[in-house]
Backbone as JSON, one array per atom type, in Angstrom:
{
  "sequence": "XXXXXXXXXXXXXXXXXXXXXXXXXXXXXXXXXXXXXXXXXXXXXXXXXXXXXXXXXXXXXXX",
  "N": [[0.84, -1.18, 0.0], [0.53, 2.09, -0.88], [2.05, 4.96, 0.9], [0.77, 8.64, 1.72], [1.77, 11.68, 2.33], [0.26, 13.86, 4.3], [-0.83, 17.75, 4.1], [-1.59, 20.0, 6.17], [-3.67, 22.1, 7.21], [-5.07, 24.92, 9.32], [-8.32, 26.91, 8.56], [-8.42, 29.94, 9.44], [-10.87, 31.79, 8.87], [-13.01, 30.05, 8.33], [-12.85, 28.02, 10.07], [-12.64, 25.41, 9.43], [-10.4, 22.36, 8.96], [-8.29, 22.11, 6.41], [-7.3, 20.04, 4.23], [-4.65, 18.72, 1.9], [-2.82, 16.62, -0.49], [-0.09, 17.0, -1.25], [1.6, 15.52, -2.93], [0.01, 14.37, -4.77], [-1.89, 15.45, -7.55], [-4.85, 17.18, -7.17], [-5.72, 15.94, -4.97], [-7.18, 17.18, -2.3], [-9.34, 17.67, 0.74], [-11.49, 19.01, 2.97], [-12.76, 19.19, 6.58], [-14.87, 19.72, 9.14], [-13.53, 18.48, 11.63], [-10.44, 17.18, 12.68], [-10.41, 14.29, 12.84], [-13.15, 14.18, 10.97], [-11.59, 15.45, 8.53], [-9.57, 13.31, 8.47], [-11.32, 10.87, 7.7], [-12.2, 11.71, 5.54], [-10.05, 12.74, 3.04], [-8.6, 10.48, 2.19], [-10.84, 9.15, 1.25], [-11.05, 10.85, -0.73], [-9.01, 10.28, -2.35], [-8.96, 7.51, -3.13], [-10.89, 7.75, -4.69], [-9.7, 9.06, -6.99], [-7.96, 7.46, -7.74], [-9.36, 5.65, -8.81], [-9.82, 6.99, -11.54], [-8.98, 6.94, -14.28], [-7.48, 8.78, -15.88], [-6.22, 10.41, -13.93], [-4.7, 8.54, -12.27], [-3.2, 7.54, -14.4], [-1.66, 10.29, -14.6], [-0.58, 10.83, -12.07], [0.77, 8.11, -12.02], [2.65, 8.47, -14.26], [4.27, 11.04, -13.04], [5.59, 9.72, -10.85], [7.37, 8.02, -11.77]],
  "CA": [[0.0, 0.0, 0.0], [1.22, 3.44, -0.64], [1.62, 6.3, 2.02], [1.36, 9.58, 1.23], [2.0, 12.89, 3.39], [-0.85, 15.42, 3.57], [-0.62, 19.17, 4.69], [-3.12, 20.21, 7.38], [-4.1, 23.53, 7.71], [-6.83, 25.54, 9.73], [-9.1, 28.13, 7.79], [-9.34, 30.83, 10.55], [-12.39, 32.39, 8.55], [-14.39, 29.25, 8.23], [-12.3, 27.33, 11.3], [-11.94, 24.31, 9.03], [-9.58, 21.41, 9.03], [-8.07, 21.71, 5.37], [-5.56, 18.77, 3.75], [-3.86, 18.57, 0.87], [-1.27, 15.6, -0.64], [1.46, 17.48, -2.77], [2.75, 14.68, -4.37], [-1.38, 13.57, -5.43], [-2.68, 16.5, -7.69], [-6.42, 16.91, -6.85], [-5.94, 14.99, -3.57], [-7.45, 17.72, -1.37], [-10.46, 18.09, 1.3], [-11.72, 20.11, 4.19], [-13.25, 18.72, 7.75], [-14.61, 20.29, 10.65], [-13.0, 18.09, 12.91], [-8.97, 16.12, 12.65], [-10.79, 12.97, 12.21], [-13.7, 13.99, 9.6], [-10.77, 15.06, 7.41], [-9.06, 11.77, 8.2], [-11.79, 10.13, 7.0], [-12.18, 12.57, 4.15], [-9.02, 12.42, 2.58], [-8.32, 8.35, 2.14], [-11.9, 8.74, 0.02], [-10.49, 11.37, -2.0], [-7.58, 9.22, -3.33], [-9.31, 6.0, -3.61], [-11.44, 8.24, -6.07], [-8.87, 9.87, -7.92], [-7.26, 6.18, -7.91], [-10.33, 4.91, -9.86], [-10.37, 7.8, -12.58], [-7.9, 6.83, -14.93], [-6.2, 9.55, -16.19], [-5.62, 10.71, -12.92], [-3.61, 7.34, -12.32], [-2.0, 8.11, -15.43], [-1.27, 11.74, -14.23], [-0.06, 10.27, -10.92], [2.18, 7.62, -12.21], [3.81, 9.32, -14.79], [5.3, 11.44, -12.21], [6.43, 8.79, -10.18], [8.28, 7.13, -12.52]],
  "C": [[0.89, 1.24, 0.0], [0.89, 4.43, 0.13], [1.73, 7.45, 1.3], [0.98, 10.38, 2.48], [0.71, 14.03, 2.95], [-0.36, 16.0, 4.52], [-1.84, 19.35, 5.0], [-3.26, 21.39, 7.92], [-5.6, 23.7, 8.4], [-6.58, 26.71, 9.22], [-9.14, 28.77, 9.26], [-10.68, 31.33, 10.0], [-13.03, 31.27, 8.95], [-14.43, 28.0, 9.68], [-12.68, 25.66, 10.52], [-11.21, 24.18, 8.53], [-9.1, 21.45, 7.32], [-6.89, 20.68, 4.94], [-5.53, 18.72, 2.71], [-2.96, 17.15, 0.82], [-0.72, 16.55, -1.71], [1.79, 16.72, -3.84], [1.53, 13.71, -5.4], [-2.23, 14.75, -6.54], [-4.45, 15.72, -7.47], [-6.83, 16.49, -5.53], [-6.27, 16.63, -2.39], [-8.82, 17.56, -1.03], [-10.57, 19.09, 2.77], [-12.37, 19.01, 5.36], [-13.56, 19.92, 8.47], [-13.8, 19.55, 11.88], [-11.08, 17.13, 11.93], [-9.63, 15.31, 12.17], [-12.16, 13.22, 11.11], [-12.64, 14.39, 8.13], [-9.61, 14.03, 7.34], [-9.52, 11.52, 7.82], [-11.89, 10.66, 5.53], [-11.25, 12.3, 2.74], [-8.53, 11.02, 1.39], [-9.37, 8.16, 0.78], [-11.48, 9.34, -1.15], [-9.53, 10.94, -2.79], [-8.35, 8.61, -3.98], [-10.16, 6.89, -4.95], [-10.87, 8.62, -7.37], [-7.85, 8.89, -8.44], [-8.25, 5.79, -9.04], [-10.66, 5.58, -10.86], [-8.73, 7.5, -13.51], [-7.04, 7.4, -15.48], [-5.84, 10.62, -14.97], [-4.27, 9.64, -12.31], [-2.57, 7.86, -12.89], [-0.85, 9.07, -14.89], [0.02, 11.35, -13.14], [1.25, 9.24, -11.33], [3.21, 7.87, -13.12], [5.07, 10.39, -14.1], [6.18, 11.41, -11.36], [7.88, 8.62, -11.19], [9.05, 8.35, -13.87]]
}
């Protein structure tokens, strides 16, 4: 399984949880809480895993 690193900011205006992956374009979401954008997150891959030229996108820059 692959790890990746997200960036975890708080919105002072809206006082949510935002994350990012750098090395995933597209891979971002928001939460109100630490753990709804844990769960958040993980879905946003697996989605952006199952769209194929995001794959593409993604492993071309691996490799």
């Amino acid at each position: 399984m692959k790890t990746f690193t997200a960036i975890i900011e708080r919105d002072s205006d809206t006082n949510l949880y935002i994350g990012y992956v750098p090395e995933f374009p597209g891979a971002h979401s928001q939460g109100e809480t630490l753990d709804e954008l844990q769960e958040n997150l993980p879905e946003v891959i697996e989605m952006l895993l199952e769209d194929e030229d995001a794959t593409k996108k993604y492993c071309d820059k691996i490799y």
